[in-house]
N, C-alpha and C positions, 0 to 999 in steps of 0.2 A: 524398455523406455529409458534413456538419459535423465538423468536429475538435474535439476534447475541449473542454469547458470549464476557462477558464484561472485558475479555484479549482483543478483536481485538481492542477497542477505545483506541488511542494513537496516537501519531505520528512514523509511521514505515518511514525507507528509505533505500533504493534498497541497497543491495549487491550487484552487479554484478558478484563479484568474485565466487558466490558461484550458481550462475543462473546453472541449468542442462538443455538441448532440452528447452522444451516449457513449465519450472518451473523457474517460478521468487522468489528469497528470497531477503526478507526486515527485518531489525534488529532494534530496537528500536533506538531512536534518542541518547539516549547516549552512543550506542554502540562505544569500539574504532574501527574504519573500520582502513584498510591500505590507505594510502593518494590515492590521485582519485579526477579528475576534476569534479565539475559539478552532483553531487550526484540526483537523484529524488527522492523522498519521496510524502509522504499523511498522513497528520490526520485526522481521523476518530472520530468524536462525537457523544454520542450519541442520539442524538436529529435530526439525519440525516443528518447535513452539513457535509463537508471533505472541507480541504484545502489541495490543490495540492500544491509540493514543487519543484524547481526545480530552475538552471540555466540561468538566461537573455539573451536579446545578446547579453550585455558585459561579462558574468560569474558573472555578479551579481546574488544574491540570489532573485527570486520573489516568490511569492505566489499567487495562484487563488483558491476565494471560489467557491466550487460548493455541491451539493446534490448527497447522495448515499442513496441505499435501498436495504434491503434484497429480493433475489429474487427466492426464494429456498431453500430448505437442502442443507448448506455449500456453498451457492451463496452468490454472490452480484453486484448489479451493481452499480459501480463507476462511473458518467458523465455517457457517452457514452458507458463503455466499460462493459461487464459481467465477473467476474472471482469467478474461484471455490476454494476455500478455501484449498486447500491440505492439508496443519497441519495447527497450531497452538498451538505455545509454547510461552514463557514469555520472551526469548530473540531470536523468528524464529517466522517468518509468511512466509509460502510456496504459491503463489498463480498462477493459471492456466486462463488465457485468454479463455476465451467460446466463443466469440464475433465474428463474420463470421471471 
């Protein structure tokens, strides 16, 4: 099996605004988003850790390291969760939840 392509390593974080059904997109960390509380995100290294980005209980900013792996043509699983790779572009990453 090929390993990831070396556009996905980075730090991606959620668009919301641009989510379609059961397609999530995430924009590069310098993207300008429109203001929005509490944004989620994930970097991906390639050495297999990610770090989850996301909102505290105060709206502070935390980070949890965890481990991801390829798990498939255009898979991956992230923690716990399986997601298929829909596109991938240089300023889009499209991803679909496989996961029951």
């Amino acid at each position: 099996m090929a390993g990831p392509p070396s556009q996905l390593f980075g730090h991606w974080v959620h668009s919301h605004e641009e989510d379609t059904g059961a397609l999530r997109v995430y924009r590069p960390a310098g993207y300008r988003f429109p203001p929005a509380r509490g944004r989620r995100g994930f970097e991906l290294l390639p050495d297999g850790s990610y770090v989850a980005h996301g909102p505290g209980p105060t709206d502070k900013p935390t980070s949890r390291p965890g481990r991801w792996e390829p798990v498939g043509d255009g898979r991956l699983r992230l923690g716990d969760e399986e997601l298929e790779i829909v596109s991938l572009e240089p300023d889009r990453l499209t991803l679909r939840s496989t996961s029951g």
